[in-house]
N, C-alpha and C positions, 0 to 999 in steps of 0.2 A: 443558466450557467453558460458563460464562454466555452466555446468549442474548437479547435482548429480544425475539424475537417466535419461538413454534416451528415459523412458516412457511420458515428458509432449512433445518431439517431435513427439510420435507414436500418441499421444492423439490428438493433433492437428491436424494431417496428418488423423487420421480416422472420428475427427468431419468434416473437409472440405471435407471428399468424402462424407460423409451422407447428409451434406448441399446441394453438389451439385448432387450428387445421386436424390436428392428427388425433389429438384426443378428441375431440368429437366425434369422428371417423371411426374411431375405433369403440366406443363406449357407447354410444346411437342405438346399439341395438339391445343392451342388456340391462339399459336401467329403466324404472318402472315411472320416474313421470320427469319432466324438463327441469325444477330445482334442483333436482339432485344431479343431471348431466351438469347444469350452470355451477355447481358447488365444486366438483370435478376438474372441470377445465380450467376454473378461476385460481383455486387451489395451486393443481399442478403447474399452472401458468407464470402464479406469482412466487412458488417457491423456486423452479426453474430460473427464472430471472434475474431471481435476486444471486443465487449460485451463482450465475456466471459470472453476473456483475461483479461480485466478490473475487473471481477469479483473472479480473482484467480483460474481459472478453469484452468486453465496448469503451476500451483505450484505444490507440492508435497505439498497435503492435505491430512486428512483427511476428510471424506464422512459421511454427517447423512440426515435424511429425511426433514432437513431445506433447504439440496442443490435440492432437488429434487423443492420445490416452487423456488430458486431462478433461478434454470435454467430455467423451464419455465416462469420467470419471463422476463430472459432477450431474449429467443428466441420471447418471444410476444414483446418482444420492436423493435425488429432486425426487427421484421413485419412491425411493425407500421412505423417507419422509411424509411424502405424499399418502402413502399407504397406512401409515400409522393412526392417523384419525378417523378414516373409513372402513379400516378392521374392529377398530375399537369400538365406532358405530355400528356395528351388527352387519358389516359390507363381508361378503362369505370369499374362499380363495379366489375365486373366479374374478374378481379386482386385481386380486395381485398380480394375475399372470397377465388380464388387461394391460395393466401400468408395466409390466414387465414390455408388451407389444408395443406401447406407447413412445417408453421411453429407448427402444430400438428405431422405431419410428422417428422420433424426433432426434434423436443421434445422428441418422441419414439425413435426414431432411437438414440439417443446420451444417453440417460435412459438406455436403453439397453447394449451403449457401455461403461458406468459407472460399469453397474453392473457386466459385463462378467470381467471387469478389475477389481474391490473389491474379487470376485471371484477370480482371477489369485494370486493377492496380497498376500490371507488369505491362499491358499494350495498351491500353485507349483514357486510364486518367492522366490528365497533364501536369507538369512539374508546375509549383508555383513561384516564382521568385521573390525573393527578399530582399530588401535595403536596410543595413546595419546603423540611424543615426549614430557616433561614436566608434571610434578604431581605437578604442584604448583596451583597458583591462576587462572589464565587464565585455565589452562588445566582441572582441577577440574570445572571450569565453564561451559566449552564449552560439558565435559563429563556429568553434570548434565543439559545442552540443550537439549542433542544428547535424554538422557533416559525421557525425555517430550514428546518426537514425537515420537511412535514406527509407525507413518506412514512412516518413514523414512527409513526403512527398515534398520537400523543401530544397530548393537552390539560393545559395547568399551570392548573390552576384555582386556586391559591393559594399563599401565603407562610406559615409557626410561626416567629415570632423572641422569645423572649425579652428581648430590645435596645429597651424603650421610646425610645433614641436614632434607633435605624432607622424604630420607624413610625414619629414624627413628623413626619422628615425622608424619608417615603415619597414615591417619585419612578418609581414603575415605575405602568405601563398595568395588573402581575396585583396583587389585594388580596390586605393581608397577613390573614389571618384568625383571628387568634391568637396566645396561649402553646403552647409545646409541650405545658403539660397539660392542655390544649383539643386535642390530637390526637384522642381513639377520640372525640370528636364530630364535629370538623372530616371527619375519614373517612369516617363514618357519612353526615353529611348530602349527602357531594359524590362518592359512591361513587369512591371512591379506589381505585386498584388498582396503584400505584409509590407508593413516597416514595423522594425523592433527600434525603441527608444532606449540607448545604455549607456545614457552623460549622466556620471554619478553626484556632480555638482546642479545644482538652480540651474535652469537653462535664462536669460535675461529674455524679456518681452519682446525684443529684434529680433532673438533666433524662435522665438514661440510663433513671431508671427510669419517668420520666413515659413516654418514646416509648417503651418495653417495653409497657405499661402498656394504650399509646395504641394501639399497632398491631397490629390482629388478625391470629391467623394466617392464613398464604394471601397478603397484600401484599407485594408485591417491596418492598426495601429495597436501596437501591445507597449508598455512599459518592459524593459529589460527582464527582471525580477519574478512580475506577475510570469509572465514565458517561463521561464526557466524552469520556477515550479510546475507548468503546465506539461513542459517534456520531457523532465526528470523525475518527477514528483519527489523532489528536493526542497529545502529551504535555501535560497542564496544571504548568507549571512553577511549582514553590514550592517554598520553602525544606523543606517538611517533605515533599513529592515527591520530589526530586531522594533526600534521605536516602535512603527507600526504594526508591529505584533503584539506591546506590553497596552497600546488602545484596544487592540481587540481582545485582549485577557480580561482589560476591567470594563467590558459593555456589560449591561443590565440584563442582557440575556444569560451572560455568562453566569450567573448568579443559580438561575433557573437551571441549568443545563448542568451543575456541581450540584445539584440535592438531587436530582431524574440521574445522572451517573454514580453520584453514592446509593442511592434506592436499588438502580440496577448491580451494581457491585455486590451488593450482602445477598440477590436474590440468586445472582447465577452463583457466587462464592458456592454457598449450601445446597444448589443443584449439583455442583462440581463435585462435591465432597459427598453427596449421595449418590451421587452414580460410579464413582469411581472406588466406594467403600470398598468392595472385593479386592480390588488391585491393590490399595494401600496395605489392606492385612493382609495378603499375600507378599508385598514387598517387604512391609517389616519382620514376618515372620524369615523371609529368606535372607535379608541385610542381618537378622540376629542369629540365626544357623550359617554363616557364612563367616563372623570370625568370632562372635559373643559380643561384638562392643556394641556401643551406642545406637539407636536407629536412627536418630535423626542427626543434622547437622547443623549450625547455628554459626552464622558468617556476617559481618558489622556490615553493611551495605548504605547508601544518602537515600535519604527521600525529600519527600516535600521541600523546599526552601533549602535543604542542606542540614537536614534533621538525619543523626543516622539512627537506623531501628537494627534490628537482628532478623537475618532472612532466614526461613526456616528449608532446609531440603531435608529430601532424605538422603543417607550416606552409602554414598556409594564405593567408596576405596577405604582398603583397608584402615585400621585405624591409626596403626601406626606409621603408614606413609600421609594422612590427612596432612596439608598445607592450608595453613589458616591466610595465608595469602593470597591463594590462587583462587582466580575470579575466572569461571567455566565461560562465561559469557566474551570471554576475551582470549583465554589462551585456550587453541588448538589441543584436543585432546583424539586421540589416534584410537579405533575400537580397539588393537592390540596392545595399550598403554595396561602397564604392569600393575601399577597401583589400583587398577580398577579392580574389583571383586569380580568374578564371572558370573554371578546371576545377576549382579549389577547391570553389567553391558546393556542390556532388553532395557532397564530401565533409564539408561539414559539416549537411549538409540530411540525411546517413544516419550521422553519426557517425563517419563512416572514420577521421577526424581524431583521432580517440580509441583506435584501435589500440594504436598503440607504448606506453598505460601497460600492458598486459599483463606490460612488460618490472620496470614498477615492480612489480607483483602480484607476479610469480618474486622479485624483490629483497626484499619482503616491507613494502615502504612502503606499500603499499595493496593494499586486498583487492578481489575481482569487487564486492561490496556492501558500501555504507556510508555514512557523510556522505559526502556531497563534499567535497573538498581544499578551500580557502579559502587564497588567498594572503596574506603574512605581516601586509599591512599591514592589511588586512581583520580576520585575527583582534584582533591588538590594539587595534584599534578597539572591537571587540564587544566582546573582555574587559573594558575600561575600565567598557563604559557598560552590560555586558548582565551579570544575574547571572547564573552557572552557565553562562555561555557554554563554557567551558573541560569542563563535562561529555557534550559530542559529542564531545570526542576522546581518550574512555575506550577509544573501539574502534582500527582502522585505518582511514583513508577508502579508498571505495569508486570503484571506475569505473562502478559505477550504484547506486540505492537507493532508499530507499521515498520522502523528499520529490521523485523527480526524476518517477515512474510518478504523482505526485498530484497536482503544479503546478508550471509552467515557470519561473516568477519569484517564487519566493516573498520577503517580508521577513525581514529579520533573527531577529525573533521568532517566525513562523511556519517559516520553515526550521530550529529549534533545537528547537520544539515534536515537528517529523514527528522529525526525528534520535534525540531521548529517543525517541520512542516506538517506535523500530524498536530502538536499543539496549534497550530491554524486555524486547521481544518476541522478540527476533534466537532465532531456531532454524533449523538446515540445509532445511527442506523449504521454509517460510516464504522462504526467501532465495531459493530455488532458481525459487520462484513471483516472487518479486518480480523475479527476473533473467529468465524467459521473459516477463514482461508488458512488460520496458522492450526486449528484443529484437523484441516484435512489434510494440511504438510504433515500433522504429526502422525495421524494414524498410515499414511503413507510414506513414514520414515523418511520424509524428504527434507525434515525440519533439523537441522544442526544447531 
């Protein structure tokens, strides 16, 4: 996998030695032969990892004192997890408060290797610069992304356009510097070490061979597009985008990967629905002691292809203020909003409310991950005015998904953008990541 910087590989490579550093360190002395330390370390090692990954800790981020709770958020989980197969295997408390030393342990030890790395970042790694081929709309775009993230360690120091129409009519803050057959100097003098390509037309074989030509070897070369998804984790929607996404929907793999994500759908649905049995009949008993009416609620929503099914919740406002119109997923609802019932509140501040579509998941309307449903009059809305709106429901919608784990309210356009790019992307381990990250938003009430 393409990378922009080979730091989230050293970061990984150094949290795994400190994971396993420490639980060795610590577990050495109390277990009785080497398979079972090896079982231990590898255990906590690979559920650890995978946590973080899930939590964006080997992207190219920026760092504030929210990630400092969320990583001990998730090495206490790595714990708890960790602990559950080794109690259950006959491992006595004296494990747990282990794993307890452990995962304090490795909390310090990865804190540490955060900070010495923010440190490396702010004095001694070097900026890289960039050359923009194209000063038009895309290139201007991806140049005012790049200047969002100075995590990125990126500098645009300039624009190659061919289009004597665009300079003239040059309206950006970066100079355009050039023809493309002015590249191997433009390079040369601004030590370039990227060039993003963002000419949304054919480039003709003269300018293919100028930038061949122009660009030494050793220069990263990115397509506009591919980037942008890399630093946004967006989809950039265009007409010649979207094509190369409806090839990668009908590859033969895809075929495989739609029966292994319906197998997993019915298996976690019926975990979900097992484990959370308690809270259900606790909800509907309090949703029916709270005004007498209905306990569930039944709202037209699209799926698949532009199929609409009936989404199941549970009802959380009174009955007589209920609005068959109003899509939660879209309009802002405030914890002090009237129409909500007060033992409601708990259940939609954790999602309870969201339960009974498991039932849609087994029915096969919607899957654990996906867009979100959008009700009917909302899609045709989009369709009208949005292109390729109609290409988020290539999949099944989902009861959670990657735009819901990366913004609460997103627009039209930017909820279309995250949706293409998870149907991209969409593989079982990826999904599995993105479902433990919006289950630990919810139990941390961080999930709107």
């Amino acid at each position: 996998m393409t990378v922009l910087s080979r730091s989230v590989y050293v970061l990984a490579a150094l949290d795994a030695l400190i994971i396993s550093f420490v639980t060795i360190f610590t577990f050495i002395g109390f277990v009785s032969s080497l398979p079972q330390l090896i079982f231990i370390v590898f255990w906590f090692l690979l559920i650890s990892v995978f946590i973080l990954y899930a939590k964006g800790y080997y992207n190219i981020r920026s760092y504030g004192l929210k990630d400092i709770y969320l990583l001990f958020e998730g090495i206490t989980v790595s714990a708890v997890i960790t602990s559950i197969p080794l109690l259950s295997a006959g491992f006595n408390l004296v494990t747990f408060l282990l794993l307890v030393i452990t995962a304090i342990g490795v909390f310090a030890g990865i804190l540490l290797c955060r900070l010495l790395f923010l440190i490396y970042l702010k004095f001694f790694k070097a900026t890289k610069n960039v050359l923009i081929v194209g000063a038009g709309q895309d290139g201007k775009l991806i140049a005012e992304k790049i200047q969002e993230r100075p995590e990125l360690g990126l500098k645009v120091v300039g624009f190659l356009d061919d289009n004597m129409n665009t300079i003239e009519d040059e309206d950006s803050t970066i100079p355009i510097l050039g023809l493309t057959c002015d590249s191997e100097a433009v390079i040369k003098d601004n030590n370039v070490k990227l060039v993003i390509v963002a000419v949304k037309s054919r480039m003709d074989s003269s300018t293919l061979t100028d930038l061949v030509k122009g660009i030494p070897l050793g220069v990263k070369v990115w397509r506009m597009p591919k980037f942008y998804e890399k630093i946004t984790h967006k989809y950039l929607v265009s007409k010649m985008t979207v094509n190369w996404l409806f090839y990668n929907c009908v590859q033969k793999k895809a075929l495989l990967y739609a029966y292994l994500k319906r197998f997993c759908d019915i298996i976690f649905s019926i975990a979900i629905l097992i484990v959370t049995l308690p809270l259900s009949v606790i909800a509907m008993i309090g949703i029916k002691l709270s005004d007498l009416g209905p306990v569930f609620f039944f709202q037209n929503r699209i799926g698949k292809f532009g199929q609409p099914f009936k989404m199941i919740k549970f009802r959380t406002m009174y009955q007589d203020k209920v609005e068959e119109d109003f899509d939660d997923d879209l309009n802002e609802v405030h914890a002090d909003d009237k129409r909500i019932m007060p033992f409601c509140k708990v259940l939609r501040k954790f999602h309870i409310d969201e339960l009974p579509q498991m039932i849609n998941v087994l029915r096969g309307e919607m899957s654990i991950v996906g867009p979100r449903p959008v009700r009917e009059e909302v899609y045709y809305e989009n369709k009208d005015r949005m292109p390729f709106w109609e290409s988020r429901n290539w999949v099944r919608p989902g009861w959670c998904g990657w735009q819901q784990i990366n913004i609460c309210e997103p627009l039209a356009e930017e909820r279309l953008e995250y949706d293409l790019y998870y149907i991209k992307h969409r593989h079982i381990l990826w999904e599995f990541a993105i479902l433990v990250q919006y289950v630990a938003k919810v139990f941390s009430g961080r999930c709107k």
